[in-house]
N, CA, C and O atoms as a GROMACS GRO file, in nm:
protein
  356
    1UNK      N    1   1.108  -1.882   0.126
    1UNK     CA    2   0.964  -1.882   0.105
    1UNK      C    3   0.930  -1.777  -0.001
    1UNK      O    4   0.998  -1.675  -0.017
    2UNK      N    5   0.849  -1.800  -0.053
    2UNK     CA    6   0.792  -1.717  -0.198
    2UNK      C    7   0.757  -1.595  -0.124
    2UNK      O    8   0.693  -1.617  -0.022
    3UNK      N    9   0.782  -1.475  -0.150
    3UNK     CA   10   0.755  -1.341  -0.057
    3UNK      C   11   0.595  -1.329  -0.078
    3UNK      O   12   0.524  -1.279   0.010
    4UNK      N   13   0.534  -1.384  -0.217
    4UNK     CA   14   0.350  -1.337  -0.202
    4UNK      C   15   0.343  -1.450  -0.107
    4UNK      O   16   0.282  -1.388  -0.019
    5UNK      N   17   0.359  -1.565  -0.059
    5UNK     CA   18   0.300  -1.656   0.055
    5UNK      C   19   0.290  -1.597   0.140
    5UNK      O   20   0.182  -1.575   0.196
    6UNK      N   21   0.403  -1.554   0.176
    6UNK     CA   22   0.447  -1.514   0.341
    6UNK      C   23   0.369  -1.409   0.359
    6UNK      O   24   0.329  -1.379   0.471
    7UNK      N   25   0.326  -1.318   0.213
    7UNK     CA   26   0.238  -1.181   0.268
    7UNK      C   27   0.076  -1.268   0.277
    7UNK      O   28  -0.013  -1.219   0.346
    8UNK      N   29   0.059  -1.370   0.217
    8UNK     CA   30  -0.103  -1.416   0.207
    8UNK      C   31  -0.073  -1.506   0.353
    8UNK      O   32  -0.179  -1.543   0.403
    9UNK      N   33   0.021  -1.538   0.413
    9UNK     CA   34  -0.009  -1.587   0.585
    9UNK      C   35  -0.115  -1.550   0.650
    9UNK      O   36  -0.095  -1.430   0.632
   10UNK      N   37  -0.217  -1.552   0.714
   10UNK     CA   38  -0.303  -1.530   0.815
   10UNK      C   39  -0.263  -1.529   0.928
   10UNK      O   40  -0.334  -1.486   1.020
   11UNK      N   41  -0.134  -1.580   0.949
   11UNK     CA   42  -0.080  -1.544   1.094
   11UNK      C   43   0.081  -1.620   1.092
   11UNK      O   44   0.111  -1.700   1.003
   12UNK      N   45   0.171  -1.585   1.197
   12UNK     CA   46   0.296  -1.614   1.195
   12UNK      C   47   0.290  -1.744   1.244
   12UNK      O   48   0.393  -1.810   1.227
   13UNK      N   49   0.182  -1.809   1.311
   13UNK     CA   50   0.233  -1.954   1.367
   13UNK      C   51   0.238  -2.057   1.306
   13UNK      O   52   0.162  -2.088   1.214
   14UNK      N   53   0.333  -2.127   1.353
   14UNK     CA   54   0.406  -2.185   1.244
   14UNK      C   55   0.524  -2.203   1.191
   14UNK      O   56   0.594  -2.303   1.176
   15UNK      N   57   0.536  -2.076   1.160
   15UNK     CA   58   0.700  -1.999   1.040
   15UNK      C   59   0.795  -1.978   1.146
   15UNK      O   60   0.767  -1.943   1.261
   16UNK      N   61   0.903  -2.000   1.103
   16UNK     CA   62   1.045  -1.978   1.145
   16UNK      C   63   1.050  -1.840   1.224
   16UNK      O   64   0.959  -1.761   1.200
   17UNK      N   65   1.120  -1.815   1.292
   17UNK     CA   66   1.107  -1.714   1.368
   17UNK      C   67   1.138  -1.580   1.281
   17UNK      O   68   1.072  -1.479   1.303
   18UNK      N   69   1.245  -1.581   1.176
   18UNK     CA   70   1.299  -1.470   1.082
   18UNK      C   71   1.189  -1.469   0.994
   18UNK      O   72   1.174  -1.368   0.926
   19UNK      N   73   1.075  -1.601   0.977
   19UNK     CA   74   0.995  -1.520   0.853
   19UNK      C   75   0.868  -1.469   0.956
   19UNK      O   76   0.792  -1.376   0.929
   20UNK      N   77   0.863  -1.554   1.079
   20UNK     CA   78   0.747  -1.459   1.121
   20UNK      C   79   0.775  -1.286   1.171
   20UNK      O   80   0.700  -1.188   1.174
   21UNK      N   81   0.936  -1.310   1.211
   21UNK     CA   82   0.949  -1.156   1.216
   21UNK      C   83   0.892  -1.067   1.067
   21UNK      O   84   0.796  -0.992   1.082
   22UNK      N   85   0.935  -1.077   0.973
   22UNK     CA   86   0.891  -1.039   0.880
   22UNK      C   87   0.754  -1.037   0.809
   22UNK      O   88   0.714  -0.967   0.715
   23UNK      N   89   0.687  -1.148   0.892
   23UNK     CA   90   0.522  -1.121   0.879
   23UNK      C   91   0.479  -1.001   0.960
   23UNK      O   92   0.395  -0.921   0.920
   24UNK      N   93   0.517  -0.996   1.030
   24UNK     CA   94   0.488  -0.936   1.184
   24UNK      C   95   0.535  -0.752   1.115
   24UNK      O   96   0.466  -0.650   1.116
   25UNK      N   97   0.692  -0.778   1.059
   25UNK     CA   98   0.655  -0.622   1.023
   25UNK      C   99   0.640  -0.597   0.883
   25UNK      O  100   0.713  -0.515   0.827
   26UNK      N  101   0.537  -0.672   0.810
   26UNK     CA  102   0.454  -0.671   0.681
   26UNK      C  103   0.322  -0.563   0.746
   26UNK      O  104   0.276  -0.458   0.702
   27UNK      N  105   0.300  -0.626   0.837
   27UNK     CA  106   0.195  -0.588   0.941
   27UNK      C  107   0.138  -0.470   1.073
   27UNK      O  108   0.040  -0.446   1.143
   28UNK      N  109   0.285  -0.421   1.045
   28UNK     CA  110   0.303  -0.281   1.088
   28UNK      C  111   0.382  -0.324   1.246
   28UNK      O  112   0.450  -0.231   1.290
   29UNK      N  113   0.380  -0.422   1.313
   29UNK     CA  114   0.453  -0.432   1.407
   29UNK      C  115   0.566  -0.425   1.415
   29UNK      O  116   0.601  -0.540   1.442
   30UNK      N  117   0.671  -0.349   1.409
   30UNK     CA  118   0.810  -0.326   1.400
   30UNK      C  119   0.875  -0.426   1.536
   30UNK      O  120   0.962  -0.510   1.513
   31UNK      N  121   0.812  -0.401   1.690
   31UNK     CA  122   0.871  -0.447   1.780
   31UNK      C  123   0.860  -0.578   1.811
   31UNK      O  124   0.944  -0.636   1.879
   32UNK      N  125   0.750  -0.638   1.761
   32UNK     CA  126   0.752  -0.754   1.774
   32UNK      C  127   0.846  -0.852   1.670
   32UNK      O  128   0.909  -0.951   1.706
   33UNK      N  129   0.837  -0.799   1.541
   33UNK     CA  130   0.920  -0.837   1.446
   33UNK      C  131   1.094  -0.809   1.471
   33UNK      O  132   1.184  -0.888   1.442
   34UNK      N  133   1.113  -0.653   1.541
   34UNK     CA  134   1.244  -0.652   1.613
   34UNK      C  135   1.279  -0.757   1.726
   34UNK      O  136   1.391  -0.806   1.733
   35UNK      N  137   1.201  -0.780   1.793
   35UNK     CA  138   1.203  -0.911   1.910
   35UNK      C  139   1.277  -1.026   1.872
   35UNK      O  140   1.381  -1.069   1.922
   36UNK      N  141   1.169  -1.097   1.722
   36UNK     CA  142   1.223  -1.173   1.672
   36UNK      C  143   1.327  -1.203   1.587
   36UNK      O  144   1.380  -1.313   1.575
   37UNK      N  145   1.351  -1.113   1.535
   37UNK     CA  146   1.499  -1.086   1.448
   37UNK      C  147   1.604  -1.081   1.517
   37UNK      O  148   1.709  -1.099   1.456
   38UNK      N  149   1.610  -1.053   1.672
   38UNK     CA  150   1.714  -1.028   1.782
   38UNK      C  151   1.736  -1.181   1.795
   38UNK      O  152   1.842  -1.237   1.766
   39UNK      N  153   1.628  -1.241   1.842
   39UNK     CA  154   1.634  -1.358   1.908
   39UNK      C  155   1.732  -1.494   1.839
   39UNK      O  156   1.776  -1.598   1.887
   40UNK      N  157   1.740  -1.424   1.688
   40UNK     CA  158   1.836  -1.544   1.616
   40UNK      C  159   1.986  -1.457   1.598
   40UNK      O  160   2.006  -1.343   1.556
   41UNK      N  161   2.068  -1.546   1.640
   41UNK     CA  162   2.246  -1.498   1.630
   41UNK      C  163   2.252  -1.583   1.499
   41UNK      O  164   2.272  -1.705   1.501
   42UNK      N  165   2.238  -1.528   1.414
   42UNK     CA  166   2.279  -1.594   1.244
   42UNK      C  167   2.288  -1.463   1.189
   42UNK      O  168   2.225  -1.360   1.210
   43UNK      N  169   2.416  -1.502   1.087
   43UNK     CA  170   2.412  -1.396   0.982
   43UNK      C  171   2.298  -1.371   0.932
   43UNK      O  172   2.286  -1.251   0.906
   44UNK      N  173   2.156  -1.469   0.892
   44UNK     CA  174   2.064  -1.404   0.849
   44UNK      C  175   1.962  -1.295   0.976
   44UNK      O  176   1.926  -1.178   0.977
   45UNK      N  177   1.955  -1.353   1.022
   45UNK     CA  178   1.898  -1.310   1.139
   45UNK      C  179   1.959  -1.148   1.206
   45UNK      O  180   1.886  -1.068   1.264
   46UNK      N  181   2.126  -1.127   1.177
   46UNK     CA  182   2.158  -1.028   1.146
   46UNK      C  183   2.068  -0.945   1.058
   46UNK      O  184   1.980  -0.865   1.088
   47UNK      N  185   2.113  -0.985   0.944
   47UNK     CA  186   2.056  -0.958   0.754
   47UNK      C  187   1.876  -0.916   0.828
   47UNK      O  188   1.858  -0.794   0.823
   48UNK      N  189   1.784  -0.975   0.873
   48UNK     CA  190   1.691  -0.911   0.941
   48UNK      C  191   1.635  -0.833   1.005
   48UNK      O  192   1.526  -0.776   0.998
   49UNK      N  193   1.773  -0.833   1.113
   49UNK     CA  194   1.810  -0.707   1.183
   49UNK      C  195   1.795  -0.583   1.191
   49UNK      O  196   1.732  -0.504   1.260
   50UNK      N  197   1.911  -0.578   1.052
   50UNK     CA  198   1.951  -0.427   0.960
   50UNK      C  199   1.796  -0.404   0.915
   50UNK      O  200   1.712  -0.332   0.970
   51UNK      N  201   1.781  -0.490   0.797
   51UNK     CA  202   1.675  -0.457   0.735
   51UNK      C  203   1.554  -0.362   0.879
   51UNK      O  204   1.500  -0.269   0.820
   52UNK      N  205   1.524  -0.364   0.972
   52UNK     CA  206   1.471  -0.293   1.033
   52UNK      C  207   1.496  -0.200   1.083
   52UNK      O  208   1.423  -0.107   1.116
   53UNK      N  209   1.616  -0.217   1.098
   53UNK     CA  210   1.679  -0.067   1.171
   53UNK      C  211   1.671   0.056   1.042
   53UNK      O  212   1.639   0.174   1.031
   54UNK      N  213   1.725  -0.059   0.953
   54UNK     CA  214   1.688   0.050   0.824
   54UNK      C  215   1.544   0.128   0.776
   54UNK      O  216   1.515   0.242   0.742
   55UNK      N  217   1.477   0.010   0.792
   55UNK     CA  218   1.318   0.068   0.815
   55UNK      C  219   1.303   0.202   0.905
   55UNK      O  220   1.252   0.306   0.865
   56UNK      N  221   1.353   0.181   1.025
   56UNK     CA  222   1.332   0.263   1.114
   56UNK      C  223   1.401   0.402   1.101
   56UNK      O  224   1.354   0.509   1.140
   57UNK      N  225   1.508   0.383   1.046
   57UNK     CA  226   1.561   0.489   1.034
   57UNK      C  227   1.695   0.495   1.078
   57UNK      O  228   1.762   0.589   1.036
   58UNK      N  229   1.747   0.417   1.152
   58UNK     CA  230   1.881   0.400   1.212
   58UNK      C  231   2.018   0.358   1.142
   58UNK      O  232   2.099   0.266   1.151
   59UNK      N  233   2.005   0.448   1.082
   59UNK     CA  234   2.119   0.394   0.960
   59UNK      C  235   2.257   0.352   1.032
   59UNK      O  236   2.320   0.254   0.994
   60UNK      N  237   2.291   0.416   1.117
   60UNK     CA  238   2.399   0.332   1.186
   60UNK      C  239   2.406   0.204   1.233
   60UNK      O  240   2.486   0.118   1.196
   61UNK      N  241   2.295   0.188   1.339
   61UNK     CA  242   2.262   0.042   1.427
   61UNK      C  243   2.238  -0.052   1.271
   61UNK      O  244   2.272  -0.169   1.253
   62UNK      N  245   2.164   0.048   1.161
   62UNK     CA  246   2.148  -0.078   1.043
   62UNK      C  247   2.261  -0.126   1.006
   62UNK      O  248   2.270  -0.248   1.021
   63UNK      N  249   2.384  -0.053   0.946
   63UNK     CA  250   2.492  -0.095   0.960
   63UNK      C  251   2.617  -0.165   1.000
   63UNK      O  252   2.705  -0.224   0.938
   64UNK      N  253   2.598  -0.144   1.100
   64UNK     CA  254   2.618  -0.281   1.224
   64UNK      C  255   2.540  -0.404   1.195
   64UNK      O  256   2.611  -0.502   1.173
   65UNK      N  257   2.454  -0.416   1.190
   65UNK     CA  258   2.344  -0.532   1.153
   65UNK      C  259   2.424  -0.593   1.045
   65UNK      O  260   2.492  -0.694   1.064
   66UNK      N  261   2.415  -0.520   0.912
   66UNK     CA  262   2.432  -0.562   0.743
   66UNK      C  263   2.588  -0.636   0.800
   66UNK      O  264   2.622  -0.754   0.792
   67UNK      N  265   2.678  -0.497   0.870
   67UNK     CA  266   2.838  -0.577   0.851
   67UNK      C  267   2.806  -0.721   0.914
   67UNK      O  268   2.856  -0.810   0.846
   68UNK      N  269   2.721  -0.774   1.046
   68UNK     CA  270   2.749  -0.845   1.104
   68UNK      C  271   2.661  -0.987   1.048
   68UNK      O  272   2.661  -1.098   1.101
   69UNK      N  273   2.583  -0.941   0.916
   69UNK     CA  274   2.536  -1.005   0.854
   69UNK      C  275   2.650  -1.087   0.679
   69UNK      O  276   2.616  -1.160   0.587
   70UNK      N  277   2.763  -1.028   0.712
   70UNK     CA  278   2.810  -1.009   0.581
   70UNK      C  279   2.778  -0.944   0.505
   70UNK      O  280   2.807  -1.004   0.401
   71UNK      N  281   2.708  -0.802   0.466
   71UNK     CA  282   2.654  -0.725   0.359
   71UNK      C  283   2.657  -0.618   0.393
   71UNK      O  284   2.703  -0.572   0.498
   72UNK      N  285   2.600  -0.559   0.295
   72UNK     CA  286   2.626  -0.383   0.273
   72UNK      C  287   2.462  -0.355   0.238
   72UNK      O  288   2.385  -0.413   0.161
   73UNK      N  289   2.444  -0.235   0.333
   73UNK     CA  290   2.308  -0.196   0.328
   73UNK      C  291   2.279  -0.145   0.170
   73UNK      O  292   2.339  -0.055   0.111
   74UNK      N  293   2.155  -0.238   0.113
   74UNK     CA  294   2.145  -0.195  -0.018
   74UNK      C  295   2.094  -0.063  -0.054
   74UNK      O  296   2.059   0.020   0.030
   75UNK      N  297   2.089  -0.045  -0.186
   75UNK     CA  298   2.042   0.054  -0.243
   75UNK      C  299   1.894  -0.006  -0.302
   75UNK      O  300   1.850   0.067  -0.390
   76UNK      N  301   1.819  -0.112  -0.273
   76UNK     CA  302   1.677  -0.123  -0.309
   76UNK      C  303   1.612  -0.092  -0.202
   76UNK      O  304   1.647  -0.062  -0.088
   77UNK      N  305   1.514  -0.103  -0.254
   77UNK     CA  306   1.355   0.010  -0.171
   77UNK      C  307   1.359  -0.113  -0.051
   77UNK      O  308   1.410  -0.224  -0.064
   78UNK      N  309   1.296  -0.063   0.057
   78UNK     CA  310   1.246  -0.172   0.195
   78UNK      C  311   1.180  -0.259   0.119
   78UNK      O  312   1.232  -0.368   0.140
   79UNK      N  313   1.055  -0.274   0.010
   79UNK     CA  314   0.986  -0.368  -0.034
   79UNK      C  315   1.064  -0.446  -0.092
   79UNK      O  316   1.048  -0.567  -0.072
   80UNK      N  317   1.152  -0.409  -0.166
   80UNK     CA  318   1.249  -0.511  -0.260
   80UNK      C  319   1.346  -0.581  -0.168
   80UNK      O  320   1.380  -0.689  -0.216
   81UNK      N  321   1.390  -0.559  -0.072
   81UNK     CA  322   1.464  -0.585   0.054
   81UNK      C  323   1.408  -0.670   0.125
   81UNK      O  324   1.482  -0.755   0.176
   82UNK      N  325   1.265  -0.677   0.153
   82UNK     CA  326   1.162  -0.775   0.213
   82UNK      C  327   1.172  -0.857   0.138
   82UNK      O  328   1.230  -0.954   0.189
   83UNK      N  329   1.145  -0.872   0.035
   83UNK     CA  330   1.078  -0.954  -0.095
   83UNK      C  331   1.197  -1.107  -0.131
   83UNK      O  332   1.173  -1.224  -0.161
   84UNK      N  333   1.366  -1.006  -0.103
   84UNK     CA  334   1.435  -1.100  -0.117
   84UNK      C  335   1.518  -1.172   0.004
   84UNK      O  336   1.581  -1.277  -0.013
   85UNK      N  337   1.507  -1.092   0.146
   85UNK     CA  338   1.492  -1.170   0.244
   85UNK      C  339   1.367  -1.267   0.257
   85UNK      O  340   1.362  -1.364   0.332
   86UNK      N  341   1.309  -1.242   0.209
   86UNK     CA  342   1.153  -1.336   0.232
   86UNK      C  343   1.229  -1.503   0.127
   86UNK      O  344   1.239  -1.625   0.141
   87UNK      N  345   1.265  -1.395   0.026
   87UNK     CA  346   1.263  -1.567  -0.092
   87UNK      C  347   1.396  -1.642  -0.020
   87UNK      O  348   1.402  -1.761  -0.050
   88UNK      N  349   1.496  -1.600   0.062
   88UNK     CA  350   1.649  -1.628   0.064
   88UNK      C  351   1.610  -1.715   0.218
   88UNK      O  352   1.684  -1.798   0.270
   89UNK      N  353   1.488  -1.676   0.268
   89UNK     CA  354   1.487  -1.756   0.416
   89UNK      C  355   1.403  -1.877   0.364
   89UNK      O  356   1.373  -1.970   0.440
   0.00000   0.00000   0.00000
């Protein structure tokens, strides 16, 4: 999904569970968006994962996430990280 859509959403219903997680923490809800990022066993859904833990601060648990996603926690900003999980789901 085009990452400006997903930010112009008015609400998650609807969207896939990995992009409404990611509406959800566009939106400042971390736990609800963590909820939903748990709830899918996919490498992306991993890849979602991290990306929050990383948000949060948990650079380890993010780590775990990225390996179990196939990837390596990047070196771009959380926005650029959103932007291309947003376009890749």
């Amino acid at each position: 999904m085009d990452p400006a859509a997903l930010a112009r959403c008015e609400s998650a219903e609807g969207l896939a569970p990995l992009l409404a997680a990611l509406w959800w923490d566009a939106r400042g809800d971390w736990t609800r968006a963590h909820e939903l990022a748990q709830s899918v066993d996919t490498p992306d859904g991993a890849w979602v994962h991290a990306y929050l833990h990383r948000k949060e601060g948990d650079l380890p648990n993010a780590d775990y996430w990225y390996r179990r996603a196939g990837r390596r926690r990047p070196a771009a900003t959380l926005a650029e990280e959103w932007a291309e999980i947003a376009a890749a789901l």
